[in-house]
C-alpha positions as CSV (number, residue, x, y, z in Angstrom):
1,X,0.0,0.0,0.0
2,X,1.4,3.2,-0.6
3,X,0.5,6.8,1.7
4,X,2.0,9.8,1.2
5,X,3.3,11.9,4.2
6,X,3.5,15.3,4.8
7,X,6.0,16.3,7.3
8,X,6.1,19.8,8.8
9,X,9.2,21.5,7.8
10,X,9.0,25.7,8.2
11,X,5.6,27.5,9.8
12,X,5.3,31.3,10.3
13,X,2.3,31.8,12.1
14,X,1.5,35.4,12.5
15,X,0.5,37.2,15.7
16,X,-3.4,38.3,14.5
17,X,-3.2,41.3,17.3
18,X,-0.6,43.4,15.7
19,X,-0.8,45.2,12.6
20,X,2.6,45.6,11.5
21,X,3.0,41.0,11.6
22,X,2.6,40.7,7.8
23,X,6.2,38.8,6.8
24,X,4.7,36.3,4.2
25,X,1.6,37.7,3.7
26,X,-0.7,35.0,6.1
27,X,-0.4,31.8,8.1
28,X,2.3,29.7,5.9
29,X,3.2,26.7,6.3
30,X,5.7,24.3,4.3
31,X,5.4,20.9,4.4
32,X,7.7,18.1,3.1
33,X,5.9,15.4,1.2
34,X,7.2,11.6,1.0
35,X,5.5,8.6,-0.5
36,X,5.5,5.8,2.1
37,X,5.4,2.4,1.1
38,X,4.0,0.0,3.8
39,X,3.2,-4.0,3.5
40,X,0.8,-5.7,5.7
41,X,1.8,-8.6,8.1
42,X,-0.7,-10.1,10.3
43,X,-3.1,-6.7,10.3
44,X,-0.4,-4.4,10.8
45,X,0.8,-2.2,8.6
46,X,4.9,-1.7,8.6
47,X,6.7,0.4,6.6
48,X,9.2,-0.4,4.0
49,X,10.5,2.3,2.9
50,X,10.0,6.7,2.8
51,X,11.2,8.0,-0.7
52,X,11.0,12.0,-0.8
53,X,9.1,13.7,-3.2
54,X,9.5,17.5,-2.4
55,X,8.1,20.4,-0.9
56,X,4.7,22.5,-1.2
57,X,4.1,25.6,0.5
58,X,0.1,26.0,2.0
59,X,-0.6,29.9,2.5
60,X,-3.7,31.0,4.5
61,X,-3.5,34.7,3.6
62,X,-4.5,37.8,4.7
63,X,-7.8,39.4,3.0
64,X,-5.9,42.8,2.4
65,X,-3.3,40.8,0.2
66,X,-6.1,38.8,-1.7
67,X,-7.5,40.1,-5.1
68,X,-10.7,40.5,-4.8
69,X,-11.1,41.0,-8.6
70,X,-9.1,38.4,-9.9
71,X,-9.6,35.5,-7.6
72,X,-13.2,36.1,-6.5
73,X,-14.2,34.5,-3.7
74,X,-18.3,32.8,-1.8
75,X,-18.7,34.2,0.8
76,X,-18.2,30.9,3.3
77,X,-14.5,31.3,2.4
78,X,-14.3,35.3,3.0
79,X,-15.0,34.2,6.5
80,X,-16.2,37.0,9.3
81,X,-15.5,40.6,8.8
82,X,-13.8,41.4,11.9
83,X,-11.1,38.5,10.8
84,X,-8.0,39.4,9.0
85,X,-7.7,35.7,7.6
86,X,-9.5,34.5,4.7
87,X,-11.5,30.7,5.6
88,X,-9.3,29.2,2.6
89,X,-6.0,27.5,1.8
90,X,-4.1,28.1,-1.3
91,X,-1.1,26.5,-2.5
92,X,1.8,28.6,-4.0
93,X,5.6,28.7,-5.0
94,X,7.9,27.9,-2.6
95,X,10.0,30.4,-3.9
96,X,7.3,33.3,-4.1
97,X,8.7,36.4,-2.2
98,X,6.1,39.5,-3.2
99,X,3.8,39.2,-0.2
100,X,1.3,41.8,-1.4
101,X,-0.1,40.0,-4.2
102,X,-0.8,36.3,-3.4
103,X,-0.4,34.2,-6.9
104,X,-2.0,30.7,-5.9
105,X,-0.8,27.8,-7.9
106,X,-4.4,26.2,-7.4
107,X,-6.9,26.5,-3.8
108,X,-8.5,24.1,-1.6
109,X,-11.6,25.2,-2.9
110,X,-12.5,22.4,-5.3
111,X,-13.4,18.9,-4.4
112,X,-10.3,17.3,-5.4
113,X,-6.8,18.9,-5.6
114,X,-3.7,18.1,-7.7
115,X,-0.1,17.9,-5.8
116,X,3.1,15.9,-7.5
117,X,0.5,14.6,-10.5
118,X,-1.8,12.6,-7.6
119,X,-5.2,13.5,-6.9
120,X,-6.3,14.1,-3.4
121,X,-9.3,15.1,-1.1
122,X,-8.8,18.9,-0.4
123,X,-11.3,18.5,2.5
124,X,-9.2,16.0,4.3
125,X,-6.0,18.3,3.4
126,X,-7.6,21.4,4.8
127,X,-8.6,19.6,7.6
128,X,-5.1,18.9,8.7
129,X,-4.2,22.4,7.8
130,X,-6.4,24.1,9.9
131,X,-5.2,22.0,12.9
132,X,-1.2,22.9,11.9
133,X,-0.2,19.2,12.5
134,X,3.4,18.3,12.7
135,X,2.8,15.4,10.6
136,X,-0.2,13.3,8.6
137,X,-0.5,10.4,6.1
138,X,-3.6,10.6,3.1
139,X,-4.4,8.4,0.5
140,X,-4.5,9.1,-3.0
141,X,-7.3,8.7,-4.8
142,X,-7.5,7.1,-8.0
């Protein structure tokens, strides 16, 4: 059976009571994906083997630094007014530096969400997300 992992590597989580805390634009969070390979003995599942895969960077971003025009957005995701967050994940270059304009490469928006040419639940993603875990295993789905 094969899972693939997400391992926390870098988070920036930004302190929502000061103005000025705006470094990347939103929460960010950079997670190191592997694809697990595990057999089954005797109803346990043991792994073989991790093989690395690469990085993607998840951005929860600020609603100042979201364009409104270009990326328009239901109202579910916008979230409440008084909150400086918008209610969605996007994913975006791990290299991208210009923190006022956020260029997602695609959002968590949709049912199912592309990363490393496999499909997977963006519900189950975001849910993991939301939480910041240090680590988490999903399956792909075909």
């Amino acid at each position: 059976m094969v899972k693939y992992t997400f391992k926390l590597s870098d988070s920036y989580i930004p302190d929502l009571t000061q103005k000025k805390d705006d470094l990347y634009g939103g929460v960010k969070l950079v997670y190191k994906i592997y694809k697990s390979f595990y057999i089954s003995i005797f109803k346990k599942e043991l792994n073989v083997f991790n093989l690395y895969i690469g990085k993607e960077t998840f951005l929860r971003p600020f609603k100042h630094n979201w364009d409104k025009k270009r990326y328009w957005l239901p109202k579910p995701y916008w979230g409440k007014i008084r909150h400086p967050l918008i209610r969605l994940w996007v994913v975006i270059d791990t290299h991208l530096s210009d923190k006022k304009k956020v260029i997602p490469k695609t959002d968590l928006s949709h049912q199912d969400i592309k990363l490393f040419n496999k499909k997977f639940r963006s519900h189950q993603l975001a849910k993991y997300l939301f939480s910041k875990s240090n680590k988490f295993q999903l399956l792909p789905i075909n």
